[in-house]
C-alpha positions as CSV (number, residue, x, y, z in Angstrom):
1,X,-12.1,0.6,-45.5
2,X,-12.0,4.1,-44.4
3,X,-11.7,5.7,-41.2
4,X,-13.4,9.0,-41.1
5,X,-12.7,11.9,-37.8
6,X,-14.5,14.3,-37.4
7,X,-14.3,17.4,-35.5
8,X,-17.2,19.4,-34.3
9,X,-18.6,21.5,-37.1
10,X,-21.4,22.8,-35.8
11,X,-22.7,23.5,-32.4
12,X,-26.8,22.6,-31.7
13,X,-26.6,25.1,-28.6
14,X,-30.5,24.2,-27.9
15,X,-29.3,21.0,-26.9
16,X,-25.4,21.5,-26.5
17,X,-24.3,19.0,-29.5
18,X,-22.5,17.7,-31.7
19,X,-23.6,17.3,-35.2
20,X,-21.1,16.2,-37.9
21,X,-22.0,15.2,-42.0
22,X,-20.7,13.6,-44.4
23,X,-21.2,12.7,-48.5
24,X,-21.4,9.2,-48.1
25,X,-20.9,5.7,-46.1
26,X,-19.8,3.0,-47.9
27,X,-18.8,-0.9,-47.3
28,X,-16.1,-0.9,-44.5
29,X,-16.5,3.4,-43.2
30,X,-16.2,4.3,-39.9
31,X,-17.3,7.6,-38.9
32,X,-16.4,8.7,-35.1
33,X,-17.0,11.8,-33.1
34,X,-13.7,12.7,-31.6
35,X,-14.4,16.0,-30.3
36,X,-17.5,14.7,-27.7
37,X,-16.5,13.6,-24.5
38,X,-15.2,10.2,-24.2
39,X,-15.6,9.8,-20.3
40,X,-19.1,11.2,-20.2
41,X,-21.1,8.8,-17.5
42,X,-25.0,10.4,-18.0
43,X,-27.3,10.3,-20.1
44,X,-26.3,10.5,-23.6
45,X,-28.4,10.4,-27.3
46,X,-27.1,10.0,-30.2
47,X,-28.7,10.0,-33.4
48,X,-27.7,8.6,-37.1
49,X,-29.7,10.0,-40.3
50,X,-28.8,8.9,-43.8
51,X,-30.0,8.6,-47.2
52,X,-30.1,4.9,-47.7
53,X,-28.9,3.5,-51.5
54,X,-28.7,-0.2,-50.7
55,X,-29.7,-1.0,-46.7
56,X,-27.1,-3.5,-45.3
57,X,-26.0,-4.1,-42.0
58,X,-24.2,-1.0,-39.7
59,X,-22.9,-0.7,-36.2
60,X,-23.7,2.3,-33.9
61,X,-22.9,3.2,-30.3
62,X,-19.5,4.3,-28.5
63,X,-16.6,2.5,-28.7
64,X,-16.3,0.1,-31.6
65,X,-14.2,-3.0,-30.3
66,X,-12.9,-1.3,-27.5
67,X,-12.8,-2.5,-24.3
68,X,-15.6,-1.2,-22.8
69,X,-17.4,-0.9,-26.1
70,X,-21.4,-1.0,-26.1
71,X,-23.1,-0.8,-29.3
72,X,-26.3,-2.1,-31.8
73,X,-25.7,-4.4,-34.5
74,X,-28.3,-3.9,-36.9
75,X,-29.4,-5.0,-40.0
76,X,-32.8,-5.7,-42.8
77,X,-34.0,-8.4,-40.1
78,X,-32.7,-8.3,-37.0
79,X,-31.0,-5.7,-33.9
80,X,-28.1,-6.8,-31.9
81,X,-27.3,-5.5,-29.0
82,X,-23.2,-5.7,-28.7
83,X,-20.5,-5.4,-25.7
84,X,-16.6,-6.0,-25.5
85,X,-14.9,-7.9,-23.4
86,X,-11.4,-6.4,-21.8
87,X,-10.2,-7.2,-24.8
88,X,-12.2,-5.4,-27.7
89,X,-14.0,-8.7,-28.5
90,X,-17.3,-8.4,-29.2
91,X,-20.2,-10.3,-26.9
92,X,-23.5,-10.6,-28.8
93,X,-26.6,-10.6,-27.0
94,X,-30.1,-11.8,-27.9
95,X,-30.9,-10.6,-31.4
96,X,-34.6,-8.6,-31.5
97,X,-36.5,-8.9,-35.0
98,X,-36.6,-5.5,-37.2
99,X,-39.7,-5.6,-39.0
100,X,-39.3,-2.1,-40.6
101,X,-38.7,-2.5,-44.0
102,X,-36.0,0.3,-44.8
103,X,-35.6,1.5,-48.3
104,X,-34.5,5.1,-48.9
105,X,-34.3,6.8,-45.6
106,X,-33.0,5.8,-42.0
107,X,-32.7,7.6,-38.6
108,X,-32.0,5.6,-36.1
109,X,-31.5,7.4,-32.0
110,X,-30.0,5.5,-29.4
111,X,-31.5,7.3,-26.4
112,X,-29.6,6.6,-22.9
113,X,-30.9,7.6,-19.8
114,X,-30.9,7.0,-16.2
115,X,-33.5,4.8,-15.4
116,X,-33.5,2.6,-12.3
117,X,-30.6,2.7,-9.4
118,X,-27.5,2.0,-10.5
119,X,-29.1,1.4,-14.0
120,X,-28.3,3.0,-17.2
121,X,-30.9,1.7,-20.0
122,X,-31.2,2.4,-23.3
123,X,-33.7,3.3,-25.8
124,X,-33.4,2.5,-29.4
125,X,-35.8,4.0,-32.2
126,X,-35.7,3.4,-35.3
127,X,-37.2,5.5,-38.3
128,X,-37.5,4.8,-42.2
129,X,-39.5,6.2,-45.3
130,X,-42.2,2.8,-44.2
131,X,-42.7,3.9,-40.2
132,X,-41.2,3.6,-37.0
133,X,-39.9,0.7,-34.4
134,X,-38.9,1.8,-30.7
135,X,-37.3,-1.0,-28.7
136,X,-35.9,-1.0,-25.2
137,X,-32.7,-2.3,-24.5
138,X,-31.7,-4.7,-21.6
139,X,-28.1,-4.1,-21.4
140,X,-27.0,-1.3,-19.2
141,X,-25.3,1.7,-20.4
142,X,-23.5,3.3,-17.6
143,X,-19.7,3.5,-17.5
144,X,-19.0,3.3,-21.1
145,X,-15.6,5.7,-21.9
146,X,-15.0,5.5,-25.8
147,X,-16.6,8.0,-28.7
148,X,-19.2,7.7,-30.8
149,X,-19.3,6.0,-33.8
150,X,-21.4,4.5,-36.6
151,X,-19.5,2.0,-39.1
152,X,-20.9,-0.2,-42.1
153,X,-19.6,-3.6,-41.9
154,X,-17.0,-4.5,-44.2
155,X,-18.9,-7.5,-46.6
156,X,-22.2,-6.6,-46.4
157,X,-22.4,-3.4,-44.9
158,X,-25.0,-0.2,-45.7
159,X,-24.3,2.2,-48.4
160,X,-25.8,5.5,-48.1
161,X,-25.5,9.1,-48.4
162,X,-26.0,12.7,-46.8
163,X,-25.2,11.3,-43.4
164,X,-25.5,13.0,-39.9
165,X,-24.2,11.6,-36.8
166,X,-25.3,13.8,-33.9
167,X,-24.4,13.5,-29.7
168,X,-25.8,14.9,-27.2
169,X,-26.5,14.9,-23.2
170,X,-29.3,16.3,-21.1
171,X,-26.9,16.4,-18.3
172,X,-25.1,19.8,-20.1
173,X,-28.0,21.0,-18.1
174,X,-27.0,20.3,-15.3
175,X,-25.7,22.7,-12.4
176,X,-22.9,20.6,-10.7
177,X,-20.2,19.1,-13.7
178,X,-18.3,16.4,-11.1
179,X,-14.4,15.8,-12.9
180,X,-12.6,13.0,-11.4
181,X,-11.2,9.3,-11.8
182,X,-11.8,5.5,-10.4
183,X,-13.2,7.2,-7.4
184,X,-16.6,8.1,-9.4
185,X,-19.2,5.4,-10.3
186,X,-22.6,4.8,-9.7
187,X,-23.0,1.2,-9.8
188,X,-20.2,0.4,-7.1
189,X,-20.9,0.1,-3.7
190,X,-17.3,1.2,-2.8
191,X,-17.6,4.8,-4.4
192,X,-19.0,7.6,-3.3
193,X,-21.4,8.5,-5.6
194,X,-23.1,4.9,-5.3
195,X,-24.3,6.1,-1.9
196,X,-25.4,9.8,-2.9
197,X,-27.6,7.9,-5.7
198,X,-28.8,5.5,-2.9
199,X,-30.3,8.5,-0.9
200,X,-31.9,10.0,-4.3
201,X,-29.1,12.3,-5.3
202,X,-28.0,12.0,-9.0
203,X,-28.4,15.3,-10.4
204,X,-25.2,16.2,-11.8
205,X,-23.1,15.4,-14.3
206,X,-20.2,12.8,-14.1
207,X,-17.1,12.9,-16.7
208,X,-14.6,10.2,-15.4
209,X,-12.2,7.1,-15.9
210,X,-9.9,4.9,-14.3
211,X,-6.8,5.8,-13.8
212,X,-8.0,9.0,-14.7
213,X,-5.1,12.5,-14.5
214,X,-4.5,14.2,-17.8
215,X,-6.3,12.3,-20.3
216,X,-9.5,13.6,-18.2
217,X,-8.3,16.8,-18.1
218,X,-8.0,17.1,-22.0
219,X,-11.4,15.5,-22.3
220,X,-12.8,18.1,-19.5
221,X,-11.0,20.6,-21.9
222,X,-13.8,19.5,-24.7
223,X,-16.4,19.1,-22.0
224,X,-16.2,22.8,-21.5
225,X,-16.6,23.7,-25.0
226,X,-20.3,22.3,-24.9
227,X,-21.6,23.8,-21.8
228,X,-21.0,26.2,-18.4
229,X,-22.2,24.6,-14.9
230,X,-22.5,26.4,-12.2
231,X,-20.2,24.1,-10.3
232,X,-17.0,22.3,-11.4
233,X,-15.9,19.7,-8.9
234,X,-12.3,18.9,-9.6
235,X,-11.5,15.5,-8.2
236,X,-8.2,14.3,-9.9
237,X,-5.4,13.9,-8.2
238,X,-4.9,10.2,-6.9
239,X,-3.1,9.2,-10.3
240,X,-0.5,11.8,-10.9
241,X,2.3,10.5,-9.0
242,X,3.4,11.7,-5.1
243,X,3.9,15.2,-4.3
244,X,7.4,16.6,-4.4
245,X,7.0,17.7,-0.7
246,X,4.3,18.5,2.1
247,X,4.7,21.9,0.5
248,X,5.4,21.6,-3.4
249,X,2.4,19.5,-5.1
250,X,3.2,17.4,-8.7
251,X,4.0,20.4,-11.0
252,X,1.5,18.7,-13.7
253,X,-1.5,19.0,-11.5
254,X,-0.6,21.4,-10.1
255,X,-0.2,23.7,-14.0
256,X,-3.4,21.6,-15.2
257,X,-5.6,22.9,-11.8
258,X,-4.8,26.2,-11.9
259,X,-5.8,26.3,-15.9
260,X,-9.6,25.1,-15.0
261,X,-10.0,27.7,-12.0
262,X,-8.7,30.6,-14.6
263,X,-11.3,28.7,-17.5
264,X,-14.0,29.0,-14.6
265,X,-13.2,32.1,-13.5
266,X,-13.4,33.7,-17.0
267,X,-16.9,31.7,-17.6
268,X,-18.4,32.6,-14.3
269,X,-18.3,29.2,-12.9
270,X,-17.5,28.5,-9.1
271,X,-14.7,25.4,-8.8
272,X,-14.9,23.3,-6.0
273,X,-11.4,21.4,-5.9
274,X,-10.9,18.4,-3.3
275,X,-8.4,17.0,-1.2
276,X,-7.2,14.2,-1.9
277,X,-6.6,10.8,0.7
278,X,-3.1,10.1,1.1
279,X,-2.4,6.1,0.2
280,X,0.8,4.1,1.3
281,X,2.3,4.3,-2.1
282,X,1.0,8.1,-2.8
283,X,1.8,11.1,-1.1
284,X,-1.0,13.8,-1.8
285,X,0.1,16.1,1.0
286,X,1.4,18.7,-1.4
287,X,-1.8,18.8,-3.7
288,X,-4.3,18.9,-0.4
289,X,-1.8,21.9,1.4
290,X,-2.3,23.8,-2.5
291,X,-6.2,23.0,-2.3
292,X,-6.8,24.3,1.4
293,X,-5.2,27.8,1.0
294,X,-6.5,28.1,-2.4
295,X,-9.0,30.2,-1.3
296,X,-11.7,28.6,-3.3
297,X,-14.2,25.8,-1.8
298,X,-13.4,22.5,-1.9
299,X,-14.3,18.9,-0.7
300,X,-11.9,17.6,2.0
301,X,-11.6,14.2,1.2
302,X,-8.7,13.4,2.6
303,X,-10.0,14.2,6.6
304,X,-13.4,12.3,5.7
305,X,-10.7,8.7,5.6
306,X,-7.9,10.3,8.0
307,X,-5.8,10.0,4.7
308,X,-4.1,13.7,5.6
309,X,-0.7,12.2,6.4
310,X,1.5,10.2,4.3
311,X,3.5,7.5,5.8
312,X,5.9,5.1,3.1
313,X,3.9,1.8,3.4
314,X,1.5,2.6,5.8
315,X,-2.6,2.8,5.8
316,X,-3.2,5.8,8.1
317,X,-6.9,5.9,7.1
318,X,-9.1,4.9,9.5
319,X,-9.6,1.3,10.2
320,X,-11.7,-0.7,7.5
321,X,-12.0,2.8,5.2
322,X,-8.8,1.7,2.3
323,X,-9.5,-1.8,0.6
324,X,-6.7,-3.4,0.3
325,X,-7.2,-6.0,-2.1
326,X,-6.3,-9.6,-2.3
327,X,-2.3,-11.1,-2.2
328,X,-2.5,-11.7,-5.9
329,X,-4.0,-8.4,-7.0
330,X,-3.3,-5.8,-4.0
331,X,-4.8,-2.4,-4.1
332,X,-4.3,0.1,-1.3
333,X,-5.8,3.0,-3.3
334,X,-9.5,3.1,-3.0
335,X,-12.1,3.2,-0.5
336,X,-13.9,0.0,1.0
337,X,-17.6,0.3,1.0
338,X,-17.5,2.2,4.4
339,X,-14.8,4.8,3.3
340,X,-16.8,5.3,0.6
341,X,-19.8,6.4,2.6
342,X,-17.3,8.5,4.4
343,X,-16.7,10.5,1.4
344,X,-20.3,10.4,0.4
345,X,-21.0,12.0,3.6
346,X,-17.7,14.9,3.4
347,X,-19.7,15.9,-0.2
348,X,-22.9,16.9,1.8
349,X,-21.4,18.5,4.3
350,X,-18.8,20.5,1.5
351,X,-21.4,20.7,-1.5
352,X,-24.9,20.3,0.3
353,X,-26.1,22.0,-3.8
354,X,-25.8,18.6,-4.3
355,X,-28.8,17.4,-3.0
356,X,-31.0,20.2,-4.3
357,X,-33.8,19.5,-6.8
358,X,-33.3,21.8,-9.9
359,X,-37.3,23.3,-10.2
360,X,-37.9,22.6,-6.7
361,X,-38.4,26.5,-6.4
362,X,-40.3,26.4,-3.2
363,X,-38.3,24.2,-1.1
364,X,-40.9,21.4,-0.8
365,X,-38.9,18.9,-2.1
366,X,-40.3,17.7,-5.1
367,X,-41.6,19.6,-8.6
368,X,-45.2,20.2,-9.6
369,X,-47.1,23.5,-10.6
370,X,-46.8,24.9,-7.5
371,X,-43.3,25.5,-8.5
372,X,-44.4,27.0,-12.1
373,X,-46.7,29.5,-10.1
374,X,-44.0,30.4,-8.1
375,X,-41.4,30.6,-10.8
376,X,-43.8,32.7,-13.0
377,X,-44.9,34.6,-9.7
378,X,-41.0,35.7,-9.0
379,X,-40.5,36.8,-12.8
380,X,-43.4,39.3,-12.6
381,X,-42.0,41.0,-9.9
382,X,-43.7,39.1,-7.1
383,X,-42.2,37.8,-3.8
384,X,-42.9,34.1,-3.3
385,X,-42.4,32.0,-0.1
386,X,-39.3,30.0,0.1
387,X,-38.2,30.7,-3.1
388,X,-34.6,29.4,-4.4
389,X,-33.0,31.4,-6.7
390,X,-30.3,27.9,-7.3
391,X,-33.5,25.9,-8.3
392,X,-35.1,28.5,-10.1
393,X,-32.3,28.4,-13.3
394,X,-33.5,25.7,-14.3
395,X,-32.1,26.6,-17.7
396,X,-28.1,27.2,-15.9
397,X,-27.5,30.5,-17.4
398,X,-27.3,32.5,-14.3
399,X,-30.4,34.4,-15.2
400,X,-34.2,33.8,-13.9
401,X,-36.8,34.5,-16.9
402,X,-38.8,32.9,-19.4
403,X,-36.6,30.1,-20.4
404,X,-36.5,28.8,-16.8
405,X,-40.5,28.5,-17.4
406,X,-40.0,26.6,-20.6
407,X,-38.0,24.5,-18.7
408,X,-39.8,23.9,-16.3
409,X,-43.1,23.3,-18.0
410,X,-41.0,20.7,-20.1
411,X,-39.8,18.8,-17.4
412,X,-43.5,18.9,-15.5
413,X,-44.6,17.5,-19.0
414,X,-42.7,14.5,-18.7
């Protein structure tokens, strides 16, 4: 069995990629992308091509027999959807029948997108030298934080040749890049995000984990070789230990913050930091003093919960805002269900970019030709009515011209 890493090689800057190759996969191979974000939460594709010598069965997905792993099983007659428990042990779900006879050629694309509230489903195509089989998959996708792999099993796996193993997200698109930890997820009522989703809000991008400091950081690091947002949000904080004072923050944050404002401020980007809620075990008073004379923008988290004050032992949020868990498993570090729609609410008022709809260029609230005439009205030198020059770079290279219109006839297509 071999284990084969690879580091980016090429970038696809169309679609801000990955692509990798290699000679062969044989019986027992792993290859795995370790240079594409691990704790990317949107929509993802990856795609697998190969010249096939003798089809047998192969794994592809993120995260093989990890604990959060979520991958397809598949093989001459069947498709597997796989998960892993807490453990790495993999949970096989209802096998679908492959009909397509493979033979000399495979590409198979494992397309993830947002779908439904809360919902992350997955699209799974499947090509070969005798047609085509697209399948959708019931499972959902979000919160998986491990790379992307492909692996021939070990006894009967695939062998095959002139591989490519490609990964890739829409969401590089996206103006706002949101950085943080436990306090980011969609599909929990008790986190902020859950509620900006709720009111119809989900276009940015989300890389986080929990528990999530400088293993973020590094993997924001990699993050920003692929793309440039308009808007960082920096959001970590909670797990690097208590401040040294009110007035001296955690020396590693504090070294690892001021390297992503210098990385924005040399790539044009604006970072927004954020406060962060004092807990009874964590004293953020430090990092939250550092953020509000900064001088750049930030989120003030820590007055949306009354967290500004650390007391040893104490919950000085405001009544029913910090869940405190149960007597065998205690928590006192994140939000209930209201103090999460407390912080929801502190990132409209602080980031109300947020909530803007990227090719809404007239302000009506919703994208359709009018915005196209518009768009192409502005780029000819005309003066349109209500016309956002935010929504209008639709393309997020700080520049309004023809690529915004192939944009934005693209996305009108769909």
């Amino acid at each position: 069995m071999r284990t084969i890493y690879f580091f980016i090689i090429e970038f696809l800057f169309l679609s801000f990629g990955i692509d990798v190759y290699s000679t062969n996969l044989s019986k027992g191979d792993i290859v795995v992308l370790t240079d594409f974000p691990y704790y990317l939460r949107n929509d993802i594709k990856i795609s697998f091509t190969a010249d096939v010598t003798t089809m047998g069965t192969f794994y592809i997905g993120r995260g093989y027999r990890s604990a959060s792993g979520i991958y397809v099983k598949i093989d001459g007659t069947k498709i597997t959807p796989i998960t892993c428990d807490s453990s790495g042990n993999e949970i096989e779900k209802a096998s679908i029948v492959n009909d397509l006879a493979i033979s000399t050629f495979i590409k198979v694309i494992l397309d993830v997108r947002h779908t439904t509230k809360y919902q992350y489903k997955c699209n799974l195509e499947i090509q070969s030298d005798n047609g085509k089989k697209i399948v959708e998959l019931s499972e959902n996708w979000s919160g998986v934080e491990d790379p992307v792999f492909v692996k021939s099993a070990t006894s009967d796996g695939i062998i095959c040749s002139n591989i490519s193993l490609c990964a890739t997200s829409s969401n590089f698109d996206k103006p706002i890049w949101v950085v943080g930890d436990s306090y980011l997820s969609i599909h929990n009522s008790e986190r902020w995000p859950y509620y900006l989703e709720k009111r119809g809000y989900y276009n940015y991008l989300i890389e986080s984990v929990s528990g999530g400091a400088t293993q973020v950081y590094n993997d924001a690091l990699v993050l920003l070789e692929l793309g440039s947002p308009k808007y960082l949000v920096w959001c970590l904080g909670m797990n690097y230990g208590s401040d040294v004072d009110a007035d001296t923050p955690r020396s590693s944050w504090k070294s690892e913050v001021d390297n992503i404002v210098s990385i924005c401020s040399s790539r044009g980007i604006t970072p927004i930091l954020a406060t962060i809620p004092c807990v009874p075990k964590k004293n953020h008073e430090g990092k939250n003093k550092y953020v509000r004379n900064s001088g750049y923008r930030y989120i003030d988290f820590a007055k949306a919960v009354h967290g500004e004050t650390y007391t040893a032992g104490v919950d000085n949020w405001y009544e029913g805002y910090l869940y405190h868990g149960t007597e065998q498993k205690p928590d006192y570090v994140h939000p209930t269900a209201l103090g999460a729609q407390a912080l929801a609410n502190q990132v409209l008022k602080d980031l109300p970019e947020i909530t803007y709809l990227i090719g809404d260029v007239n302000l009506d609230k919703s994208v359709n030709y009018n915005d196209l005439n518009d768009l192409v009205l502005f780029i000819l030198g005309g003066k349109p009515q209500n016309f956002s020059l935010f929504q209008a770079d639709i393309d997020n290279n700080r520049k309004i011209n023809v690529g915004d219109v192939t944009k934005l006839v693209n996305i009108l297509k769909k």
